[in-house]
LOLONU-904296 format. One record per residue (C-alpha): residue in three letters; z, x, y. Coordinates in steps of 0.5 Angstrom, whole numbers, padded with zeros to 4 digits, always signed. Each point is the difference from the previous one (the first is absolute). Example, Ala and Ser with C-alpha at 12.3 -4.5 7.8 and 13.67 -1.06 7.14 Angstrom:
2
ALA+0016+0025-0009;SER-0002+0002+0007;
This chain:
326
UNK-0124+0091-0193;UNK-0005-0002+0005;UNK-0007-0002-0002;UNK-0004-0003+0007;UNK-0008-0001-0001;UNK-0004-0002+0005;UNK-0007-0004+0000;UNK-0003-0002+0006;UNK-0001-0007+0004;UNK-0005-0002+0003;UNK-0002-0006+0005;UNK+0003-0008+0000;UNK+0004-0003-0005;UNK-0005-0004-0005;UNK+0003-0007-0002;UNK+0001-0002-0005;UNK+0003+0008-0003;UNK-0006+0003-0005;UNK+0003+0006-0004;UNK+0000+0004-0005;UNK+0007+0003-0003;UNK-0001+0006-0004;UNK+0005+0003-0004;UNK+0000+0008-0003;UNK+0004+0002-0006;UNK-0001+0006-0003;UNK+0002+0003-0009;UNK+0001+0006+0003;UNK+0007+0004+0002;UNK+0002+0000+0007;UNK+0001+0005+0003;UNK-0002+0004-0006;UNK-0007-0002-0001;UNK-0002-0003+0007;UNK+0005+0000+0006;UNK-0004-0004+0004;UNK-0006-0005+0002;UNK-0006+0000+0005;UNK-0004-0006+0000;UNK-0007-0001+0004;UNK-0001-0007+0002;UNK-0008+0000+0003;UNK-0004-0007+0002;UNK-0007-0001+0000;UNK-0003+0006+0005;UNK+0006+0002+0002;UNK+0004+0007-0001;UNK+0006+0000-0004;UNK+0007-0001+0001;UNK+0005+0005-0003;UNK+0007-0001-0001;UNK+0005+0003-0004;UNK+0007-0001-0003;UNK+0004+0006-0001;UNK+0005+0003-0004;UNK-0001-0006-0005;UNK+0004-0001-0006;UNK+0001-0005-0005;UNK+0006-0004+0004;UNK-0007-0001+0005;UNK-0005-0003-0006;UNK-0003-0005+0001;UNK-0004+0002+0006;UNK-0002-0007+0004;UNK-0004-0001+0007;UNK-0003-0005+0003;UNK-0008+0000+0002;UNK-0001-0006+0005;UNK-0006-0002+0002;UNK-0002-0002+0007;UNK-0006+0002+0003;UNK-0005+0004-0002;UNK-0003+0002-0007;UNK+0002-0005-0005;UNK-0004+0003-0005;UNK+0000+0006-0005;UNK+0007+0003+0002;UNK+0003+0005-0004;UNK+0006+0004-0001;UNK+0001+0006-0004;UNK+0007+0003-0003;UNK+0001+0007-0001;UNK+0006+0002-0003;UNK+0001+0007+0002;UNK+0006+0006-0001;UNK+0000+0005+0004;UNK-0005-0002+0005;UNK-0006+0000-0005;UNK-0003-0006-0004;UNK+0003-0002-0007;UNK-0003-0006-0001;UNK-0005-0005+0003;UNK-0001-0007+0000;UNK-0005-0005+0004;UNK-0002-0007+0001;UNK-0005-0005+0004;UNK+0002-0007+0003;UNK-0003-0004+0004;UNK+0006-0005+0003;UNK+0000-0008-0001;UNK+0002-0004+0006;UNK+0006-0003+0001;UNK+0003+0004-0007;UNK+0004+0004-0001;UNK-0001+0004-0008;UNK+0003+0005-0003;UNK-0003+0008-0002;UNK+0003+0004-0005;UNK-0001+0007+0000;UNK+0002+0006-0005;UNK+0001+0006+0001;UNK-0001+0002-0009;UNK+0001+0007-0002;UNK-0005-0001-0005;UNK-0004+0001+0006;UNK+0003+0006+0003;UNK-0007+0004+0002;UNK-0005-0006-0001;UNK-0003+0000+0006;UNK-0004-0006+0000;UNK-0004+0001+0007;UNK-0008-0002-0003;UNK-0001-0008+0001;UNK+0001-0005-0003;UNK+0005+0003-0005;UNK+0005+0001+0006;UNK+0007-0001-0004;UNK+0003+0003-0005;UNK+0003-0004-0007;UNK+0003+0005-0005;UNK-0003+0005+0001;UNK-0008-0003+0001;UNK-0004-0002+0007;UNK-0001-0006+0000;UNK-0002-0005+0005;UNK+0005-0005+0003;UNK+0000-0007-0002;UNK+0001-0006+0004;UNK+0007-0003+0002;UNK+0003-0005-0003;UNK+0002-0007+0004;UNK+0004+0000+0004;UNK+0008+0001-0002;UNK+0005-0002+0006;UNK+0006+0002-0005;UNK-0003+0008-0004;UNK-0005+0004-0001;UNK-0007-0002-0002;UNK-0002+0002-0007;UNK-0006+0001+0000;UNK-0001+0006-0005;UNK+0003+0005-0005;UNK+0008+0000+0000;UNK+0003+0007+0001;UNK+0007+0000-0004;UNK+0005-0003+0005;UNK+0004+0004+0004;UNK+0008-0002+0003;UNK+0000-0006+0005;UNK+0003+0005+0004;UNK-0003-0004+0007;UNK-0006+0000+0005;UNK+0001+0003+0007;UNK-0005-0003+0005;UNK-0002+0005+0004;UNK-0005-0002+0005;UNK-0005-0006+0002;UNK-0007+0003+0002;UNK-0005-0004+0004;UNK-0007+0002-0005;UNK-0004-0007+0003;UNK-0002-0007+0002;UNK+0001-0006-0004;UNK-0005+0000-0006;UNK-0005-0005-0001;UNK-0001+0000-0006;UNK+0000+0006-0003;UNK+0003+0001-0008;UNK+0005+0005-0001;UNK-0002+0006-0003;UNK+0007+0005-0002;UNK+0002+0005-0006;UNK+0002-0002-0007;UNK+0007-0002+0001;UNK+0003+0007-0005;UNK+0007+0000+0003;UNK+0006-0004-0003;UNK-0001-0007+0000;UNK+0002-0005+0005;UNK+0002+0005+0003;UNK+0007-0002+0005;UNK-0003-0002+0009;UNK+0004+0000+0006;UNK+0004-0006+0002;UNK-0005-0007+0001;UNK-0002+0000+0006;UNK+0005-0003+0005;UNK-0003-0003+0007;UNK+0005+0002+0005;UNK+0002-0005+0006;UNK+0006+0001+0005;UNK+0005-0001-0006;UNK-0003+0007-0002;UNK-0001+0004-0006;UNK+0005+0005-0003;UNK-0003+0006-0006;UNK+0007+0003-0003;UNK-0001+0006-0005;UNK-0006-0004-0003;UNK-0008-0001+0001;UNK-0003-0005+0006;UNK-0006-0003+0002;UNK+0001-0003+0006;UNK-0005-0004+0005;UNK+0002-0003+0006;UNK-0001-0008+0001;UNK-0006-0001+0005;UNK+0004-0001+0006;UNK+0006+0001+0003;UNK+0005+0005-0002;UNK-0001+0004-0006;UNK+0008+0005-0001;UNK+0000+0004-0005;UNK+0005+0005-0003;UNK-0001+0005-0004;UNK+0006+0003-0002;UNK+0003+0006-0005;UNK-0004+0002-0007;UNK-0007-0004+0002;UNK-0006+0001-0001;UNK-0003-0006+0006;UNK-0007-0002+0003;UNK+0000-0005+0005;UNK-0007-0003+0003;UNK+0000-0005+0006;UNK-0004-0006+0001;UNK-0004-0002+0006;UNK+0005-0001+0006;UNK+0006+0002-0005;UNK+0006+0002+0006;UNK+0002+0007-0004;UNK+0008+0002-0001;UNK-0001+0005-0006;UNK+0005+0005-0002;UNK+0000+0006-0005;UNK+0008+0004-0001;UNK+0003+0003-0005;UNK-0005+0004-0005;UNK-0004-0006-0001;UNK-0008+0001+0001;UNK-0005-0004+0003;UNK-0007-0001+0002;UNK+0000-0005+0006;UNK-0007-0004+0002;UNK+0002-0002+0007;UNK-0008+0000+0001;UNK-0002-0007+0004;UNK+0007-0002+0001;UNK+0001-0004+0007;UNK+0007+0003+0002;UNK+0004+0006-0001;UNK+0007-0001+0000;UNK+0003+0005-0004;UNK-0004+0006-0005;UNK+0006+0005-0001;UNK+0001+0005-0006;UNK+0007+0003-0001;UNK+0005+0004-0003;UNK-0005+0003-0006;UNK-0006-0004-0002;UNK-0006+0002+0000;UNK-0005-0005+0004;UNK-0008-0001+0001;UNK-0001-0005+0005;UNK-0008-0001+0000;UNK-0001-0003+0007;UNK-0008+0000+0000;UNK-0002-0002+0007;UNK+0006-0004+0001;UNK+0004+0003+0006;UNK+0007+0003-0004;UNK+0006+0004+0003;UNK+0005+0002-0007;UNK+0007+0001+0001;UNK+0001+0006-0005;UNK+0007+0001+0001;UNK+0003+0005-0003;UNK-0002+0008-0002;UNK+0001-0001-0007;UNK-0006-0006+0001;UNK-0006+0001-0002;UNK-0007-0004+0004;UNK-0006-0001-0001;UNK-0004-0004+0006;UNK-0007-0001-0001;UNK-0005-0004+0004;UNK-0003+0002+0007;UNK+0006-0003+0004;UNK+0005+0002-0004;UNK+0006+0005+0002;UNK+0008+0000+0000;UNK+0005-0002+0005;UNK+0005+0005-0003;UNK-0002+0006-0005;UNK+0007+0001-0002;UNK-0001+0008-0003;UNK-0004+0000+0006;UNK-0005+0003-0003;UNK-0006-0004+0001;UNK-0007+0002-0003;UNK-0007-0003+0002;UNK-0005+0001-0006;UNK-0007-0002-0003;UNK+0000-0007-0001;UNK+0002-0003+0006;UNK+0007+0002-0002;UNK+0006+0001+0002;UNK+0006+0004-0003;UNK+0008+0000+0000;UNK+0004+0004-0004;UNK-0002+0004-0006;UNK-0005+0006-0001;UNK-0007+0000+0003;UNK-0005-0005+0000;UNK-0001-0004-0007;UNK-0006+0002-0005;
């Protein structure tokens, strides 16, 4: 099954990385109570983002992305998780953060039965614990190996994985600022992705498992995101760009700020969201079966292997698949 969620990115690479990693874990039966999830991700004075993960089912859960931060807003993002059936709501949860500079921490949310119509839309209670609105709590320090506990434990779930299904651009560095994000109710120390692994030109590979890669700040930065994998790539500043996505692996790839493109090819059956901003982009999307996404202003595709190539809101352009995404 193919899960793809896509967040925005915006401008130049900040560095060192500042990020939040939020994972979604839910007590509810997939696909009979929920059979899929939206989240809304809105900086401070800005619209929100809205992606989906469709068709999920228990082998996809825990749901995990990245919300990196660069440029723009650096305070007061938040990120509301509906779990829906069918196309309409079932369960809701919401949080606010701010990020911290140069961190990286870790944001668990839950999707509880015991909050099966409990909307909890009326400030400051915007999160819903056992079936009560209540007002999210600060994060807990920061934790490079699990989740943060910083709240009320629901009963632990099957470590069952946590595919990495985007790296969206929220804001520029944080001054300062502390982190603000729901009571951790989900499973505790919930399991990450892969460690970060800087990539030079010995290259990284992903194979059937869950990477967070980041180039090294110069020089060739090679890539490979093979079969079964749930893969996000970011470059750095002046980073040489040879990135590939095959077999039916799912990537999010940030070449945003990058100062060469050599290779920026998906193929046989992945599904790529390649998040250019204002970097000029040309993505080799190969196959009929691969599905691509291009986002950024000087984005496009040297190959549309279905040829169907679509232009949507965004700015974005589309390989392959069914309509424009949500």
């Amino acid at each position: 099954m193919r899960i793809l969620l896509a967040i925005l990115a915006l401008a130049a690479c900040a560095d060192p990385l500042t990020e939040v990693v939020v994972v979604t874990d839910t007590d509810l039966l997939l696909p009979a109570d929920i059979d899929a999830v939206r989240f809304e991700i809105t900086g401070s004075g800005s619209a929100p983002e809205v992606r989906e993960a469709l068709n999920v089912d228990a082998n996809a859960m825990p749901l995990q992305f990245s919300i990196v931060h660069r440029s723009g807003s650096e305070s007061n993002i938040s990120v509301v998780a509906f779990g829906m059936k069918d196309g309409d709501d079932v369960v809701r949860q919401a949080t606010q953060f701010d990020f911290v500079r140069g961190e990286r921490r870790y944001l668990q949310m839950f999707l509880s039965s015991a909050c099966r119509g409990v909307p909890c839309d009326t400030p400051p209670a915007i999160t819903c614990v056992a079936g009560e609105c209540v007002v999210p709590l600060p994060f807990g320090p920061p934790d490079d190996a699990a989740g943060v506990d910083a709240g009320v434990d629901a009963p632990r779930l099957p470590d069952i994985g946590s595919p990495d299904i985007g790296s969206p651009d929220i804001g520029s560095p944080d001054i300062g600022s502390p982190d603000i994000g729901p009571p951790d109710i989900g499973p505790p120390d919930a399991p990450m992705c892969t460690p970060d692994s800087t990539c030079d030109r010995d290259g990284c590979t992903c194979n059937d498992g869950c990477c967070d890669l980041t180039c090294a700040d110069e020089g060739e930065c090679r890539v490979r995101c093979e079969s079964g994998s749930m893969c996000t790539a970011t470059a750095r500043p002046g980073s040489d760009i040879d990135w590939e996505c095959k077999g039916d692996a799912t990537c999010t790839f940030s070449p945003e700020g990058a100062g060469t493109i050599s290779k920026l090819k998906c193929k046989d059956d992945s599904s790529c969201v390649v998040e250019c901003g204002d970097t000029p982009c040309s993505v080799d999307c190969e196959h009929d079966s691969t599905y691509c996404e291009c986002r950024g202003t000087m984005c496009s595709f040297s190959r549309c292997g279905s040829g169907d190539e679509r232009t949507c809101a965004g700015p974005l352009v589309v390989c392959g698949g069914e309509g424009c995404p949500p």
